[in-house]
MDAnalysis code that builds the backbone (N, CA, C; Angstrom):
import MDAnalysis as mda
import numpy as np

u = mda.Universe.empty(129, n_residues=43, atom_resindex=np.repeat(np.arange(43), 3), trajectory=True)
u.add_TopologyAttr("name", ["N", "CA", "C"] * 43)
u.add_TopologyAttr("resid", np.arange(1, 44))
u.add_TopologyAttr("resname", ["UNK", "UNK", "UNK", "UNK", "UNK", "UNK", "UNK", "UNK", "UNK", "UNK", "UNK", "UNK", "UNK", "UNK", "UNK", "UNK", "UNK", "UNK", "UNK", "UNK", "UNK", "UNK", "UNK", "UNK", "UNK", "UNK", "UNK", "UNK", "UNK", "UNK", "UNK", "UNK", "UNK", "UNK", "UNK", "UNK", "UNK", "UNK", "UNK", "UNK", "UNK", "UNK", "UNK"])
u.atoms.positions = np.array([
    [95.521, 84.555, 80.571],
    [96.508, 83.942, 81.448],
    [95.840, 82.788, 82.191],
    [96.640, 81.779, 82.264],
    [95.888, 80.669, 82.815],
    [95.977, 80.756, 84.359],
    [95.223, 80.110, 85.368],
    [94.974, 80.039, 86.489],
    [96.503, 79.155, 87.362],
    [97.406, 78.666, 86.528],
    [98.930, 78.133, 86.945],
    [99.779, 79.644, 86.543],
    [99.432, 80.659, 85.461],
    [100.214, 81.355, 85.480],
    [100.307, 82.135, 85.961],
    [99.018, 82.617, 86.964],
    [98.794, 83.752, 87.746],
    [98.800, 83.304, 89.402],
    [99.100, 82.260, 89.606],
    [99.799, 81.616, 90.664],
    [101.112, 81.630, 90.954],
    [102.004, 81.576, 89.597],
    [103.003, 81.546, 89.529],
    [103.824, 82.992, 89.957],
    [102.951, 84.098, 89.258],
    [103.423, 85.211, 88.968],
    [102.782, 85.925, 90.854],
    [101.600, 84.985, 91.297],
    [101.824, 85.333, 92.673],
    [102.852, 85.403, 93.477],
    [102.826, 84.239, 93.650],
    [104.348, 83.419, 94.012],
    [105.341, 84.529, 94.057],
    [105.409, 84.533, 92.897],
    [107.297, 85.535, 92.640],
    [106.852, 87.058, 93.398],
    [105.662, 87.295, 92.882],
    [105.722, 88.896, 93.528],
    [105.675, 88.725, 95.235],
    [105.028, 87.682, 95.665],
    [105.375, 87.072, 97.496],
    [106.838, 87.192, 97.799],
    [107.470, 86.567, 97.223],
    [109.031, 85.984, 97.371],
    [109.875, 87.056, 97.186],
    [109.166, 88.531, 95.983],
    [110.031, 89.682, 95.892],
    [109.644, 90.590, 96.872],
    [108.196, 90.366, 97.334],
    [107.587, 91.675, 99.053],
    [108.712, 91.278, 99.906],
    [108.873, 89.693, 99.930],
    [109.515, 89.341, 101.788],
    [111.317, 89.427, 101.596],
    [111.503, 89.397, 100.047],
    [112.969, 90.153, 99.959],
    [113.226, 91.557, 100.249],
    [112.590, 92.504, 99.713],
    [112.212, 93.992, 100.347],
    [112.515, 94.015, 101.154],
    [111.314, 93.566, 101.875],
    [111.029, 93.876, 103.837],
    [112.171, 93.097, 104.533],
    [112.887, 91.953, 103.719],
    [114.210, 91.907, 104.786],
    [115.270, 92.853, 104.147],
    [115.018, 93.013, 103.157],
    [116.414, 94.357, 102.956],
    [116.621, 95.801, 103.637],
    [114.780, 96.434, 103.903],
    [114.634, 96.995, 104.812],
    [114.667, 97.061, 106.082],
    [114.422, 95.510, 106.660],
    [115.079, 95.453, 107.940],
    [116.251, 95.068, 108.414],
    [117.159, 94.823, 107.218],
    [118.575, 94.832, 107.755],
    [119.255, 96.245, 107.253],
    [118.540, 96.780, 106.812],
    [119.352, 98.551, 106.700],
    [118.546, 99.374, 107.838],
    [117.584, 98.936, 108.805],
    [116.965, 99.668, 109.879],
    [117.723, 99.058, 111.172],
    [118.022, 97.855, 110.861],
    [119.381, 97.361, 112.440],
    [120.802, 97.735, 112.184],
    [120.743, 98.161, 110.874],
    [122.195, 98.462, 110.674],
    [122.385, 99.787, 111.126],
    [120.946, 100.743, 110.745],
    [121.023, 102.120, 111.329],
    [121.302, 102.192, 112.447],
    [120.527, 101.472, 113.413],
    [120.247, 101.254, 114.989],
    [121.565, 101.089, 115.131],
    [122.248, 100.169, 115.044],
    [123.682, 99.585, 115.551],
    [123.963, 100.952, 115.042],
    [124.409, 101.343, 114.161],
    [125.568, 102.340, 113.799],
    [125.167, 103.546, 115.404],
    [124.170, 103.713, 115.380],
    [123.743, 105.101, 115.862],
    [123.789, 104.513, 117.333],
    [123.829, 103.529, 118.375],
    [124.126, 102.654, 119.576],
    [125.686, 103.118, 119.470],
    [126.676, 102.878, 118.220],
    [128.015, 102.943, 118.759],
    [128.173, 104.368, 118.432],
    [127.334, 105.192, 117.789],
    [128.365, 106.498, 117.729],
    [127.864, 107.099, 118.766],
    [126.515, 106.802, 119.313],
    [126.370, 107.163, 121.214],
    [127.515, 106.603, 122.112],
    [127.583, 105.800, 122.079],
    [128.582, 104.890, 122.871],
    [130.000, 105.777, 123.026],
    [130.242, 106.159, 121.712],
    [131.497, 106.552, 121.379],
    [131.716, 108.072, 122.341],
    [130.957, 108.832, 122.095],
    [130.719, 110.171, 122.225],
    [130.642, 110.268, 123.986],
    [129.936, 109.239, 124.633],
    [129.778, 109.336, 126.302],
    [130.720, 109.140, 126.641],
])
């Protein structure tokens, strides 16, 4: 593999970690919110 293709293939696996970690942090504020209004609800 050449030294452009293993840059490349860096690259993408970077760009697929920081897609993850925002998919995980918008299903960890979504938890939060949900669980804020069903407190809310209940007081």
């Amino acid at each position: 593999m050449t030294p452009a293709e293993e840059a490349a293939m860096l690259r993408r696996r970077r760009a697929r970690n920081w897609a993850v970690m925002a998919a995980l942090l918008g299903l960890v504020v979504l938890f939060y919110l949900i669980a804020i209004a069903r407190m809310s609800q209940t007081g």
